[in-house]
N, C-alpha and C positions, 0 to 999 in steps of 0.2 A: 351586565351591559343593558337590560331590557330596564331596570330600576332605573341606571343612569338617563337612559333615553327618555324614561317615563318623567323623571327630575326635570329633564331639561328643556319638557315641555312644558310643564307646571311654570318653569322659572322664566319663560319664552313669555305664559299668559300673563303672568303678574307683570314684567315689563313691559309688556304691549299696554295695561291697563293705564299702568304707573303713567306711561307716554300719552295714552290720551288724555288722562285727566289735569294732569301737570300742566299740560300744553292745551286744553282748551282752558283751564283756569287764570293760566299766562294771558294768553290769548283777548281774553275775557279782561281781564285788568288791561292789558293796552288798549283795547278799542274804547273804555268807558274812563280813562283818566287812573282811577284807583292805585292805589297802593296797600301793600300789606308787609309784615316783618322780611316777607324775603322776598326782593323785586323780580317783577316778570320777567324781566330778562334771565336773570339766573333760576328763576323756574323754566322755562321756556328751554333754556338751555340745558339742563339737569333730565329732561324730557325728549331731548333730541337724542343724549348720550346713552337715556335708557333704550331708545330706538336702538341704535346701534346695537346695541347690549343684546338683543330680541335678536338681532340677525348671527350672532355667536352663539345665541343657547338653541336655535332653530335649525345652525349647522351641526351642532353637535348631536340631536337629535339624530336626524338624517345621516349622522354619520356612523352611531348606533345602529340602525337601522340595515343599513348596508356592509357593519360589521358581522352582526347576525347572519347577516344568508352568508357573508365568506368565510364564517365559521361553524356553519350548519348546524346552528342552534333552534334547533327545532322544538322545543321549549317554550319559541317564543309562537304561537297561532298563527302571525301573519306569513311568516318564513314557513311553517307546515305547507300551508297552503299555496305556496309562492316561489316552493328550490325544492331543489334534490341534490344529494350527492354528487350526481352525476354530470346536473348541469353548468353549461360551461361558462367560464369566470365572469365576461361580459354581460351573458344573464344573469348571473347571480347579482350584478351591480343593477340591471335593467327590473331586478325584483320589487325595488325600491318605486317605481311607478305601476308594476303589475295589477296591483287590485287596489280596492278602494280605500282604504286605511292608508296605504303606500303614498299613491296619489294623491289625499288632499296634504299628505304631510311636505311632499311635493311643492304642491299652491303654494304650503303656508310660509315654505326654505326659499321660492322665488321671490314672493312677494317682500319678506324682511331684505331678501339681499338689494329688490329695487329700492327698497325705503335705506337701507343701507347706504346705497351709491347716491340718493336725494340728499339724505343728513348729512353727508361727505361735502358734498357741494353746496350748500346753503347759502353760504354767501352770491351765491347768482343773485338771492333776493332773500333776505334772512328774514320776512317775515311773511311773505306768500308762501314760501318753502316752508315756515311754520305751522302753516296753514294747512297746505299739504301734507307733511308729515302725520300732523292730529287725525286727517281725515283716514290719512294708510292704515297709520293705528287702529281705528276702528275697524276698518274692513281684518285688519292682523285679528284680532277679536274675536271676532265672526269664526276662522278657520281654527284656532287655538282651542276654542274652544268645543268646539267637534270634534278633534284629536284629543283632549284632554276627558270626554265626557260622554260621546257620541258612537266615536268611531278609533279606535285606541288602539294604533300600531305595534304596540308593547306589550297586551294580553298575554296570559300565558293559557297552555293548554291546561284542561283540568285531566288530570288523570297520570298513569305512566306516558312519557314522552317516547313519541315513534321514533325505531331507528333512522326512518329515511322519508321526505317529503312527498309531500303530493305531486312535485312538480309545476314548472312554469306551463301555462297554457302554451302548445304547441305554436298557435297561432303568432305566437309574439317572441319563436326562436325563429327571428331572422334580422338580421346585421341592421334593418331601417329603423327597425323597434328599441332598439338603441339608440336613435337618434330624434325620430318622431315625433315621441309626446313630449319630451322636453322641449322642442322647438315650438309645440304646439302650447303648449303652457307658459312657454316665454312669449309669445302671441296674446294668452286668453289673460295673463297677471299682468302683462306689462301694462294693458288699457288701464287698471286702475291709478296707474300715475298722471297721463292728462289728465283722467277723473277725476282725482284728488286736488290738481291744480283749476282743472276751470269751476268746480265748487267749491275753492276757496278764494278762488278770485272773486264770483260772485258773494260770496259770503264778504269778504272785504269791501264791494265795489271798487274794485281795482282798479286802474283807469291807467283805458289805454290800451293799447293789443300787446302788451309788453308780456304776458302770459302765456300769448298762443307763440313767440318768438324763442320762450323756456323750453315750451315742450313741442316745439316742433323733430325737435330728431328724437325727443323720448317716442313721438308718436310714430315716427317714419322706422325707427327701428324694432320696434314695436308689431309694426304692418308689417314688417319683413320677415319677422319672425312666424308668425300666423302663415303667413305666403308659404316661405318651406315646410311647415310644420301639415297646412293641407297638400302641399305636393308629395312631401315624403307620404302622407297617407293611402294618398290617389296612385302613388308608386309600389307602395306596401302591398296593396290591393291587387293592383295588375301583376304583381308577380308572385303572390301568397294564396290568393283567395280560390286562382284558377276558375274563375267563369268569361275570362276574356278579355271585364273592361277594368275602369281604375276609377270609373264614377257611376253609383248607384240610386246617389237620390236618397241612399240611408237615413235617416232621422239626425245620428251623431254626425256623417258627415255634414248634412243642412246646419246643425246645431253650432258646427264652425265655421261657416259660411258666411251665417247670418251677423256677426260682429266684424266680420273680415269687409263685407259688403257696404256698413255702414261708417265705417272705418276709414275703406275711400273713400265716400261721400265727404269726410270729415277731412280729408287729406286739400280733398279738392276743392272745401268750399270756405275753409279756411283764408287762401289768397283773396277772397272776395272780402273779408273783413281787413285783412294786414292793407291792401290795397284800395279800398274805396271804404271801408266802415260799414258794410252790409253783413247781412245775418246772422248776425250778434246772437239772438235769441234761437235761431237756428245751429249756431254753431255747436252752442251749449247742450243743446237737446239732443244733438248728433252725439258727442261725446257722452252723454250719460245713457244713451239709448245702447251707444257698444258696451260698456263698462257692464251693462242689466244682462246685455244678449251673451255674455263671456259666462255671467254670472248662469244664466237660462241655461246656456252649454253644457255645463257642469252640474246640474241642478238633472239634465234628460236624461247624463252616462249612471245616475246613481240614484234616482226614484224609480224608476221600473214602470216610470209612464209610456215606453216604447219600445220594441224588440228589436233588438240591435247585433252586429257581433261586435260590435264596438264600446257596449256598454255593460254595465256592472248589473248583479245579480239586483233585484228589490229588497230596496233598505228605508227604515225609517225616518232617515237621514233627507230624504225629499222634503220633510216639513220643514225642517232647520233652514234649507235652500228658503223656501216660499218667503218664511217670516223675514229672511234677511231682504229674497226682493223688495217685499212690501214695505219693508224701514227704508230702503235705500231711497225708492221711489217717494217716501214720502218725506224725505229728507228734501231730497233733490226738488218736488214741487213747492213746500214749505218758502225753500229760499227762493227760486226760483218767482214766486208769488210777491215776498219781501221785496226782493231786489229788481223787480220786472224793467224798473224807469230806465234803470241804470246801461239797459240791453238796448235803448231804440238807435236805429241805423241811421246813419249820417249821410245815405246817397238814397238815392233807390234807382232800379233799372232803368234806363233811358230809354234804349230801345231793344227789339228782340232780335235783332240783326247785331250782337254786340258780342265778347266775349263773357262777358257777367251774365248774359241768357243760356249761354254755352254749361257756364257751371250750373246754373241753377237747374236746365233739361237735366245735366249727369244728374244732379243729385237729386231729382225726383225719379228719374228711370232708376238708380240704384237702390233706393230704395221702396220703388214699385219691386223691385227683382227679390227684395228681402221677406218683403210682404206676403209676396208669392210663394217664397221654401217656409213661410212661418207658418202658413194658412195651411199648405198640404202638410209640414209636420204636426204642427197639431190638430189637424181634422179629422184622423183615427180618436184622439182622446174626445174631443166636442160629439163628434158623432154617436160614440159607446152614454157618453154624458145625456145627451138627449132622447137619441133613439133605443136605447139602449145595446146599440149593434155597431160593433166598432167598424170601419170603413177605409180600407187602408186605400191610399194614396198612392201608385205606381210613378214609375221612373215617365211613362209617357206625356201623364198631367203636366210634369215638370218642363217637359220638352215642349209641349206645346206652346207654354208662358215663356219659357226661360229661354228659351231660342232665341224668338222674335224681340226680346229685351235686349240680348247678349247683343245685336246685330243692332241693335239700335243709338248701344251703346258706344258698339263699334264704331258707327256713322258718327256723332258725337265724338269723338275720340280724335278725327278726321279735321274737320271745321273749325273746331278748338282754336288751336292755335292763329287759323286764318282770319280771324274776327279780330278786331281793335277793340280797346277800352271802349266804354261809353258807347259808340254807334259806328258801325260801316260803310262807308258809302258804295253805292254798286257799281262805281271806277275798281275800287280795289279788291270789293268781291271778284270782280270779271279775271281780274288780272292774278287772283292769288288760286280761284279755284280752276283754271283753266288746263293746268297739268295736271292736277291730279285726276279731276272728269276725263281726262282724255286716256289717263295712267289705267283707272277704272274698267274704260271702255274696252278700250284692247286688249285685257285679261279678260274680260268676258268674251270676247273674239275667241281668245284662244283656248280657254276653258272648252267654251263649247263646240270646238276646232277638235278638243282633244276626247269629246263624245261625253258630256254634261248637258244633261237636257233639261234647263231649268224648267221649261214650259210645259213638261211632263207632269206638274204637278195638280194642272189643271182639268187631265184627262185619269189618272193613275195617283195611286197612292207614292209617291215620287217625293213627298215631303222634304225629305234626308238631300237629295239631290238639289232641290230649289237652295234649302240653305246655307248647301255649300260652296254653291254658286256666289250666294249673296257674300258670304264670307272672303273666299276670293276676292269678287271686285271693290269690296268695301276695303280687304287689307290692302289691296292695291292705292286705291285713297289716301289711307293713314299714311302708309311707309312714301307716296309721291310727296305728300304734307310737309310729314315730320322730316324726310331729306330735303326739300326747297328750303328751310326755315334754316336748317345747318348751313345750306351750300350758298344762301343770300347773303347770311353774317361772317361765316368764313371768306367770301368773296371780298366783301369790302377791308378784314382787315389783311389779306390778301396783298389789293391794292395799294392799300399802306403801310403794309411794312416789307413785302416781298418776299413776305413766307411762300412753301408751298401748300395747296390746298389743305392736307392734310393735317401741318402742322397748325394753321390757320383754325381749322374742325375744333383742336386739341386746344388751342389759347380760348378758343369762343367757349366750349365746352368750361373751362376754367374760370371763366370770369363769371358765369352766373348757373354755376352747377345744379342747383334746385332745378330751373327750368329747363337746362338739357339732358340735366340725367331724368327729369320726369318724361322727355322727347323719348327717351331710352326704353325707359320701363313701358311706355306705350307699343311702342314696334315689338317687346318683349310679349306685350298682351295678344298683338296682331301675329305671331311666328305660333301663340298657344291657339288664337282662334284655327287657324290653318291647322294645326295637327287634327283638333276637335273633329273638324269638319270631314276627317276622314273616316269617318263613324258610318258617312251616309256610305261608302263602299266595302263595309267590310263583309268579309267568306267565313263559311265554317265549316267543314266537315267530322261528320263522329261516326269510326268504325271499330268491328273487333279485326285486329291488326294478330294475326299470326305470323309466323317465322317466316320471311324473304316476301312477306307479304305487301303490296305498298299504297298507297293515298295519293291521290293528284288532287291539289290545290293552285288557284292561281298559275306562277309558271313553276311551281315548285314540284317533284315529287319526293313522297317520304317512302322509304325501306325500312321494314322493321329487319335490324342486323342481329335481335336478341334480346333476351331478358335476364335477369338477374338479380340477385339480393345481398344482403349485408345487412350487418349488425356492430353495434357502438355501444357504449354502455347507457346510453342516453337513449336510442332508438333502433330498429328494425327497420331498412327499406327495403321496397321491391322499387323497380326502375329498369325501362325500355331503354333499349341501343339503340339508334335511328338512326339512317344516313340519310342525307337532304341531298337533291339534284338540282340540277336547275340547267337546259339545254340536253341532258346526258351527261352533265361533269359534275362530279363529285363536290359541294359548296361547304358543306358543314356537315357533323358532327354531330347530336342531339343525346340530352340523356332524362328526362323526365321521370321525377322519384313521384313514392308514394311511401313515406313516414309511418310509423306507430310508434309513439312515448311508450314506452313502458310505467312511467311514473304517474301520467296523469292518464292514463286509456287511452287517449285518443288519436286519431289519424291526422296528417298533414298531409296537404298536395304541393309538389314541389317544380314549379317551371321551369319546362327548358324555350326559352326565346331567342331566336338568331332576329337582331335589332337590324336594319339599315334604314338611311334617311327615306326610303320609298314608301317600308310598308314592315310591319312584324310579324317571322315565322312565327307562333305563340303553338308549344304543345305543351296538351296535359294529358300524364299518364293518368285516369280516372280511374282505375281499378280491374278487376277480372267477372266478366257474365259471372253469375253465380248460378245459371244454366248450364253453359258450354264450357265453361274455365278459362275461356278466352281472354287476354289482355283489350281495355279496351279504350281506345287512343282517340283525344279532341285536338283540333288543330284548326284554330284562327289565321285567317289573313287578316291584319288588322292595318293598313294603310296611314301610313304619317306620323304615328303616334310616337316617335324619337323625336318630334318636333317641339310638342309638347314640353319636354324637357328641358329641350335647348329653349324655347320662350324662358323655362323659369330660369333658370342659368341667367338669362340676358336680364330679366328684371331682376335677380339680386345683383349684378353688377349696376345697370341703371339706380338704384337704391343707394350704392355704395357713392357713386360716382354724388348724387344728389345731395348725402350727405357730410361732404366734404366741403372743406370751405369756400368760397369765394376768392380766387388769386384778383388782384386790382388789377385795372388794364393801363395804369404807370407803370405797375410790377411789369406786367407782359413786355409793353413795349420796350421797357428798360435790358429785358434779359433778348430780344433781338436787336438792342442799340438804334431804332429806330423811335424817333417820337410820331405817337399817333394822334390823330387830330380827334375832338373832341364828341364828333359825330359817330365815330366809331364804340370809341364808350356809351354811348347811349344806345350802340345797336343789341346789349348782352341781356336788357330789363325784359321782365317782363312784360 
């Protein structure tokens, strides 16, 4: 099997080669008239199918691969170091992205499958999609050839082959880790499909926004991916890592951040082209700036340029990353340069009172916000580079910048929709911001009714407190907004057909899905800013916790009812009994482990959290004094942070909702027998 796998990557490179050269050769004869014995179209074609072809020999690889650890063929290097006997079947599939070899083999089985489902669909536009595909191929290139040369999932070991595996890193035996980095990887590859499309449009001079209408759901489902892929992480975290929270500031988290970040700017600034012909040259730079920072992502977890637990050991393989940036990029400026004419905007802003200054504020805050995690992740390495003294960058730096952004963007987020094309007049400012200011007002009443003392920050270091404040009244804003905007257009078709409210929501919602399910995915944003902002209240208590001994926290108290251990063939725990009170009655249950692998040495710490919408009991069994012998028990009150969750919940349904089609409002009117009059239709545009 490890021969097979090694073939079928060899045979993976040559048709990825085959594909680009065929197809920029093709490519090259249509743009210039030419002909040759065998016409471009049937080269062209012949290059499409070897694509294809790449994403068969790249499954088969992968599928070698994942054969290996379920037949504990330890034989093969990367399986020694990657399975055990013992562990269990779902990791053994989850081995396949555990380390670095696994992982880009990963990239390289995503990326053919996107270029796959491209070549499938071609006819959308058989020769932008030509275009496209040539460009995937190259980037296919890039990764094939790292597994083929670099970085070789297939190795075998040199010597007698061990009975029994190193083991999976402890860290990544938990049920998210199965779903995580694949989520996140179908996030960080999917970008290079806009990629490929808007520099080959430009490579074309395409004419026309007819490009960004192709890969608008490539890119929208793409961002959804990325979205769960940092949430599963931020969730992995808070219930694996056991220090509390689910965001760190880590360098590999920043590392996804930073495409995800620009990504929306690209989401959002996109309608400014489809709708008025503005930021043409912007838009493009957006797209290849995410496609570089996916590329940068990948390039942090496996050069050993930062200390991560997220990240791969130091590997040589950081250079391969560099040269590829620096082709990309010079690719990308090359045409760019060529094709500059073909980019100038057909409006320009009129005024700043308008929704087109709306997007233009988001997408310079977003990417001030980007700017900010790029500078503190990379300013341990500038620093060691200059001073010779590396200088790490804490989670506070972050907060300082990244707060006052987040909340800005919030505000932004807010106003949005209340602005008109072109310019507003201050009749309908008056009249559109009037509920939600007042929506605002009265959640800061009540906030600080319920003992928020934003003005604390002016005497005491109360920071945490002001911004939570702000967050409140600002989500109060968005959600007053984004329901006036529902309940105005439902209203009217309401009026005309005699639906009720609701079902009214559900037609409006139908006829122009992009724009309400992106209403969606906003209130989604506002429901995570609100968990966030529970940060500013959170408790901690850390004791050595003996027999019937107990912790008061918040209104909780904990009993230690007992301890206890077990053994698996896989690990050794020890782990607290804990009974949780709340008034004097008995509320939960708790049982907080503490792991040791036997295969790979090391320790896990295993949470126990009793979750409710208010606040999370969070205990970590931390281990025993190695003075006293004593067990000794951490225990967070962490406030709101089930919130969190449910925000992301609600932007992957907003996403889903967004990308579904547009029902017509004949259709609508047709299926309640009512004909709608033609005002009504104009109410669903953007």
């Amino acid at each position: 099997m490890p021969t097979f796998g090694s073939f079928a990557l060899l045979l993976a490179l040559a048709l990825s080669a085959y594909t680009l050269l065929a197809g920029g050769v093709a490519l090259r004869q249509l743009a210039t008239g030419t002909r040759s014995r065998i016409s471009p179209e049937r080269l062209a074609e012949t290059a499409r199918r070897a694509g294809i072809a790449t994403f068969i020999a790249t499954t088969a690889a992968a599928v070698a691969l994942v054969w290996c650890a379920f037949t504990n063929n330890f034989s093969v290097s990367y399986i020694l170091h990657h399975s055990n006997r013992a562990l269990p079947g779902p990791y053994k599939f989850a081995a396949l992205w555990s380390g670095q070899e696994g992982s880009l083999l990963l990239w390289a089985w995503l990326l053919t499958a996107y270029g796959f489902v491209l070549r499938v669909r071609h006819k959308v536009d058989v020769k932008l999609t030509a275009y496209a595909s040539t460009i995937l191929a190259g980037i296919q290139i890039f990764f094939l050839l790292l597994l083929n040369f670099a970085a070789m999932p297939f190795s075998l070991v040199s010597g007698p082959v061990p009975a029994d595996g190193f083991g999976l890193n402890p860290l990544l035996q938990y049920p998210e880790m199965v779903i995580h980095p694949p989520m996140l990887y179908l996030g960080y590859v999917g970008f290079a499909v806009p990629f490929a499309f808007a520099l080959g449009a430009l490579m074309m001079r395409y004419p026309g926004e007819k490009w960004i209408h192709i890969t608008r759901r490539w890119t929208m489902v793409t961002w959804l991916f990325l979205t769960c892929g940092i949430f599963l992480g931020a969730h992995w975290a808070y219930s694996v890592l056991g220090w509390g929270g689910y965001w760190g500031w880590d360098p590999v988290e920043n590392a996804s951040l930073m495409p995800w970040l620009t990504g929306t700017a690209f989401l959002h600034s996109v309608m400014m082209q489809e709708k008025r012909g503005m930021m043409k040259t912007w838009n493009v730079w957006l797209i290849f700036a995410t496609f570089m920072l996916a590329i940068f992502g990948t390039l942090l977890t496996r050069s050993g340029l930062v200390s991560s637990v997220h990240a791969f050991a130091q590997s040589p393989i950081g250079s391969w990353f560099w040269i590829f940036l620096i082709v990309t990029l010079s690719v990308c400026l090359f045409t760019f340069i060529l094709q500059r004419d073909h980019l100038k905007a057909e409006n320009k802003i009129e005024s700043l009172v308008s929704r087109e200054s709306s997007f233009l504020f988001n997408n310079l805050v977003l990417l001030a916000a980007c700017f900010t995690v790029l500078w503190g992740t990379l300013f341990p390495i500038l620093s060691e580079y200059v001073v010779g003294n590396k200088v790490t960058v804490s989670g506070p730096f972050y907060d300082r910048v990244a707060v006052p952004i987040g909340l800005f963007l919030l505000f932004l987020t807010a106003i949005g929709p209340l602005l008109a094309w072109r310019s507003s007049s201050f009749k309908s400012i008056r009249k559109n911001f009037v509920l939600p200011v007042i929506a605002a007002v009265v959640t800061g009443i009540v906030v600080i009714a319920c003992g928020v003392h934003p003005w604390e920050i002016f005497t005491t270091d109360h920071q945490g407190s002001f911004y939570a404040f702000m967050a409140y009244c600002l989500g109060a804003l968005v959600v007053t907004a984004i329901g006036s905007e529902f309940l105005r257009g439902a209203a009217v078709i309401s009026r005309n057909t005699g639906q009720g409210i609701l079902a009214s929501i559900v037609q409006l919602t139908r006829r122009n899905t992009r724009r309400y399910g992106g209403y969606i995915v906003h209130f989604g944003v506002v429901i995570i800013f609100i968990g966030i902002s529970g940060q500013a209240f959170n408790q901690q208590q850390e004791q050595e916790l003996a027999l019937h001994q107990s912790i008061h926290i918040g209104p909780y108290t904990v009993e230690c009812e007992g301890y206890s251990q077990d053994t698996n063939a896989n690990y050794d725990t020890e782990y607290a009994l804990l009974n949780v009170y709340r008034d004097g009655k008995l509320v939960t249950k708790m049982a907080p482990e503490r792991r040791f692998y036997e295969a790979s040495q090391q320790p896990l710490t295993v949470v126990a959290n009793h979750s409710t919408p208010a606040w999370d009991l969070y205990v970590v069994y931390a281990g025993k004094n190695p003075d006293t012998g004593q067990p000794i028990i951490q225990i967070f009150l962490n406030p709101l942070v089930a919130w969190i969750w449910i925000g992301v919940a609600i932007i992957v349904f907003g996403t889903v909702v967004a990308l579904i089609p547009n029902i017509s409002a004949a259709l609508a009117a047709s299926r309640v027998r009512v004909a709608v009059p033609q005002t009504v239709t104009a109410q669903g545009g953007d």
